[in-house]
C-alpha positions as CSV (number, residue, x, y, z in Angstrom):
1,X,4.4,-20.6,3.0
2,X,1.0,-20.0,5.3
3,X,-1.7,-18.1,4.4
4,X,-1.2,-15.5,7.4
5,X,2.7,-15.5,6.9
6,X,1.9,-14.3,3.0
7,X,-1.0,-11.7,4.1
8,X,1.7,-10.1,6.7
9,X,4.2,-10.1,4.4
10,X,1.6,-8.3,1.7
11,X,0.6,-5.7,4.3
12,X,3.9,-4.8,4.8
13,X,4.7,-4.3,1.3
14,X,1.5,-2.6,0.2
15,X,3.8,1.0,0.4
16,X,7.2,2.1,1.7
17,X,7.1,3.9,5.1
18,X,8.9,7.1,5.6
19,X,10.0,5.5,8.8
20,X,13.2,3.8,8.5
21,X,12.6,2.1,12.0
22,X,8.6,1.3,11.0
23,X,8.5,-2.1,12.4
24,X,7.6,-3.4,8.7
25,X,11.1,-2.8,8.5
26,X,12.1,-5.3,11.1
27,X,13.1,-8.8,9.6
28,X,10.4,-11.5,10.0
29,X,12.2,-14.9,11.1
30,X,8.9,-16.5,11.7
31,X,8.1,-16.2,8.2
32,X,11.6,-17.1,7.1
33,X,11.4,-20.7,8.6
34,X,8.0,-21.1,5.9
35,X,9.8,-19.8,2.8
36,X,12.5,-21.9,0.7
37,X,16.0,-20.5,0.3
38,X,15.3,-18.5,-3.1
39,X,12.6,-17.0,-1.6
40,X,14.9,-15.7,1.7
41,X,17.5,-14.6,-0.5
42,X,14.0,-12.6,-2.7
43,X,12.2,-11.5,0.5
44,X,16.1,-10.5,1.9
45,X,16.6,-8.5,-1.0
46,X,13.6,-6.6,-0.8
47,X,14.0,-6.0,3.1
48,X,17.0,-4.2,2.0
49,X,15.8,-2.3,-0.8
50,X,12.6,-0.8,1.5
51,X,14.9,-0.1,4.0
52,X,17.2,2.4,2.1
53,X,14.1,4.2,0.4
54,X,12.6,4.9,4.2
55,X,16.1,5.7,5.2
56,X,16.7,8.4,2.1
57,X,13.0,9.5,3.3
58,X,14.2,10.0,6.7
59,X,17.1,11.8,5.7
60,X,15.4,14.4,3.0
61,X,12.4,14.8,5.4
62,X,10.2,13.6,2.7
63,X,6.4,13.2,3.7
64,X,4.6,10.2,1.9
């Protein structure tokens, strides 16, 4: 995978917004066609797993 593709993909990890729609959120097919299929089916899985926290964020109002 490419340095930049790695650093984004860092960055938008780093912390969970409290925005469900934060475009960190948004699926990254760019840096899908760099990674192998175990890591789509990690970096899928994780997409998934930030997405619910930010939406339970958005639904309790919680400030973070």
């Amino acid at each position: 995978m490419k340095l930049t593709t790695r650093i984004k993909l860092f960055w938008d990890r780093l912390w969970i917004r409290k925005d469900e729609f934060h475009k960190s959120l948004n699926m990254d097919v760019m840096a899908m066609l760099d990674m192998n299929e175990k890591e789509q089916e990690e970096y899928l899985a994780d997409l998934v797993k930030r997405r619910n926290i930010a939406h339970d964020r958005d639904e309790n109002g919680e400030v973070k």
